[in-house]
C-alpha positions as CSV (number, residue, x, y, z in Angstrom):
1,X,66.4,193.8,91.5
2,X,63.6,192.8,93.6
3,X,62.1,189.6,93.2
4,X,58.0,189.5,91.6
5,X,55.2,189.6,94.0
6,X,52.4,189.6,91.6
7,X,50.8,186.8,89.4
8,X,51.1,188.8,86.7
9,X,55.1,189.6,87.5
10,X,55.3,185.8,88.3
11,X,53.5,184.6,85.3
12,X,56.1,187.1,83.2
13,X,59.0,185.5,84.9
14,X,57.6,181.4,83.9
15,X,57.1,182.9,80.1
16,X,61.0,183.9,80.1
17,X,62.1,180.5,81.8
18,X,59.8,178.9,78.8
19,X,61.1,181.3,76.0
20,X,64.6,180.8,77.2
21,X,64.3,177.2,77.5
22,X,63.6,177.2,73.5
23,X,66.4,180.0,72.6
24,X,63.8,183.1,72.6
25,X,64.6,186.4,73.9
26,X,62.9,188.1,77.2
27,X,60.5,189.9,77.0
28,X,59.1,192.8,79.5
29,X,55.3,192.2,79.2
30,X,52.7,189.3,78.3
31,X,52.0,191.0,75.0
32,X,49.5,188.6,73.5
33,X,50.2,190.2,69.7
34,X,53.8,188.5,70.0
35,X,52.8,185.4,68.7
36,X,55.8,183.5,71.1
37,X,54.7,185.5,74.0
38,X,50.9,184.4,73.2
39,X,52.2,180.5,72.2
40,X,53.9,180.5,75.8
41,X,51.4,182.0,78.0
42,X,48.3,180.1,76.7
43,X,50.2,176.7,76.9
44,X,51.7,177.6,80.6
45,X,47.5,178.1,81.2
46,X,47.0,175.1,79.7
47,X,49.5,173.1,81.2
48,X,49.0,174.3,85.1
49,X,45.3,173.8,84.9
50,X,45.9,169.9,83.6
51,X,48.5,169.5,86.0
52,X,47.0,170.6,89.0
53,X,43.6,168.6,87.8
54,X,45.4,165.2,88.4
55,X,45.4,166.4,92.2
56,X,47.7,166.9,94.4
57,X,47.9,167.5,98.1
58,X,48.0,171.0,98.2
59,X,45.0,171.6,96.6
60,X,43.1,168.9,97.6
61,X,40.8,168.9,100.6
62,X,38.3,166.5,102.1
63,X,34.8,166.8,103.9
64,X,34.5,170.8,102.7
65,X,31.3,172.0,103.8
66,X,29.3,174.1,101.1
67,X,26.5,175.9,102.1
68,X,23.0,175.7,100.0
69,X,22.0,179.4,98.6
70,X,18.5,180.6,99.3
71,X,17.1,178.4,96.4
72,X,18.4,175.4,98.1
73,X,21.3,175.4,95.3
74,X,24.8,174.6,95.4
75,X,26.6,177.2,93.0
76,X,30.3,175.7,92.3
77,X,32.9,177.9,93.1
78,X,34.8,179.3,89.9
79,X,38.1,177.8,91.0
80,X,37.0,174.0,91.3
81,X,38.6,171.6,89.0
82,X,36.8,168.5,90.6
83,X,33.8,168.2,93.5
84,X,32.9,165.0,94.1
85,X,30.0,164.8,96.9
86,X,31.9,163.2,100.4
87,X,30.8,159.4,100.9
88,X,29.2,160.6,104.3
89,X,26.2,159.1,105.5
90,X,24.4,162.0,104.9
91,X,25.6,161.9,101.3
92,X,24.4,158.0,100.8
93,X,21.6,158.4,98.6
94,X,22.8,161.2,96.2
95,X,25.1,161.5,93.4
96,X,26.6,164.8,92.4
97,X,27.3,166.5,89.2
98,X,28.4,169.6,88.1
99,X,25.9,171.0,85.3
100,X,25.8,174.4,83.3
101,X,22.3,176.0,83.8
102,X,22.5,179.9,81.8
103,X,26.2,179.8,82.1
104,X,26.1,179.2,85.7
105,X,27.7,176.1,87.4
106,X,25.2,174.2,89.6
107,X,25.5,170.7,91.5
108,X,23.2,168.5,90.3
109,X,21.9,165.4,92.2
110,X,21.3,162.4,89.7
111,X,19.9,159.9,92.1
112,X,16.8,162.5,93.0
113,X,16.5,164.5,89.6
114,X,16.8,168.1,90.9
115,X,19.2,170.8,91.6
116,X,17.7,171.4,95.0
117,X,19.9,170.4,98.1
118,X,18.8,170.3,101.8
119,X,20.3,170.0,104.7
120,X,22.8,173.0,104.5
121,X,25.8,172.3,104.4
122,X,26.9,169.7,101.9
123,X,30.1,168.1,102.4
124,X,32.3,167.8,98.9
125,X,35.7,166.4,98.3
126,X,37.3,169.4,96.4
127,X,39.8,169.8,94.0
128,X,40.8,173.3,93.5
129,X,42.6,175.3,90.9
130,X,45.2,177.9,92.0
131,X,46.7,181.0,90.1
132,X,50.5,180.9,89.6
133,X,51.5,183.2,92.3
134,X,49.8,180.2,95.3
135,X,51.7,177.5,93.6
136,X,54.1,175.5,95.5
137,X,57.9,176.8,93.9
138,X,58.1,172.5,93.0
139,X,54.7,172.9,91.3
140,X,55.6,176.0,89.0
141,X,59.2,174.5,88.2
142,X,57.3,171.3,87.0
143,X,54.5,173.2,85.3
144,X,57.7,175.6,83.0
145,X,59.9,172.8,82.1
146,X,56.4,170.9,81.1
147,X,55.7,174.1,79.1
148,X,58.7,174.3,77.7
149,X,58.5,170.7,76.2
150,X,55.1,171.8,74.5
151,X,56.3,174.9,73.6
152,X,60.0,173.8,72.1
153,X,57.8,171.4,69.7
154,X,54.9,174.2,68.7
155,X,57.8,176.8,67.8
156,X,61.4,175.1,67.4
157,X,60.7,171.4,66.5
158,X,64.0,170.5,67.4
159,X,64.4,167.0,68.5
160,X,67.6,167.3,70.3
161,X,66.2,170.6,72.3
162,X,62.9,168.0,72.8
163,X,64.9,165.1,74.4
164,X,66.9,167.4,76.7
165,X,63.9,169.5,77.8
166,X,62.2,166.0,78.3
167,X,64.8,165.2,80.8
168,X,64.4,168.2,82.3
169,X,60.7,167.6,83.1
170,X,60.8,164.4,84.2
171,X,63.5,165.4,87.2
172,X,60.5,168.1,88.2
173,X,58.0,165.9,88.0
174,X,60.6,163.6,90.6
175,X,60.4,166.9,92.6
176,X,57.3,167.7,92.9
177,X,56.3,164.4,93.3
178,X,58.4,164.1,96.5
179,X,57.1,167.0,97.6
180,X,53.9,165.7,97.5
181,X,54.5,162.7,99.3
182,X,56.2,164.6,102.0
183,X,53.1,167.2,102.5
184,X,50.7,164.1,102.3
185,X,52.6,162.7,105.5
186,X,51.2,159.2,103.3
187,X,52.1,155.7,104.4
188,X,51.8,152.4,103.5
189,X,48.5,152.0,105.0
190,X,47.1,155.1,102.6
């Protein structure tokens, strides 16, 4: 059997790690009208996007240039969890926020009152959200067994199943944290 290479084949694979975890079948497709399927795959969703909003180094980065459009406006990218404007000098008199204007998401500089930027480019600190299949292997084995703790109490409610998928979670969350702290390269000094 070959191993997945798609998000989709990837994301197939997390929901039978999840539905196993709980004592559910496999299944062969993300079928949303099978209300475990649907209970699985929404909360693995749910639970990569909060996880990978606390931040962590690999999708983190610092002093990312974004250019101004031709309105002098700074569209946010659709995968940003968090841009927070770069404590440059350059950046010294404005404050940044990200604001919906007709379902579009703009930076918005509170200081000034306006939407308009200048010069181009702006330098952010990013957070960014990836899709399964760019996860670290430690982030999406932290990001099931989390799952699978959410998911064991919206569909079994067993508390013995709970406390032993706890466990579970908790030795990922060691890994990944590790893992972490051995791609930051961090030391004492920060």
């Amino acid at each position: 059997m070959s191993s997945p290479t798609t998000n989709a084949e990837l994301e197939l694979q997390a929901v039978n790690e999840i539905l196993a975890s709980v004592g559910q079948a496999p299944v062969t497709s993300l079928d949303q009208t099978n209300p475990d399927v649907a209970i699985a795959n929404s909360t693995l969703k749910e639970v990569s996007r909060e996880v990978q909003a606390e931040g962590w180094t690999f999708n983190r980065e610092y002093n990312y240039p974004i250019p101004v459009n031709s309105s002098n406006e700074i569209l946010v990218p659709t995968n940003v969890l968090q841009m927070d404007l770069n404590r440059n000098y350059a950046n010294a008199n404005r404050s940044a926020v990200i604001r919906s204007v007709n379902g579009q998401r703009k930076m918005y500089d509170r200081y000034n009152h306006t939407f308009k930027w200048s010069p181009s480019p702006v330098y952010f600190d990013m957070l960014w959200y990836y899709e399964w299949i760019d996860l670290p292997i430690p982030m999406q084995e932290f990001i099931v067994a989390r799952s699978a703790v959410i998911v064991s109490q919206r569909i079994i409610g067993d508390a013995e199943q709970y406390q032993m998928l706890q466990a579970r979670e908790s030795y990922c969350r060691s890994n990944v944290q590790e893992y972490d702290t051995r791609q930051g390269k961090y030391t004492m000094f920060g």
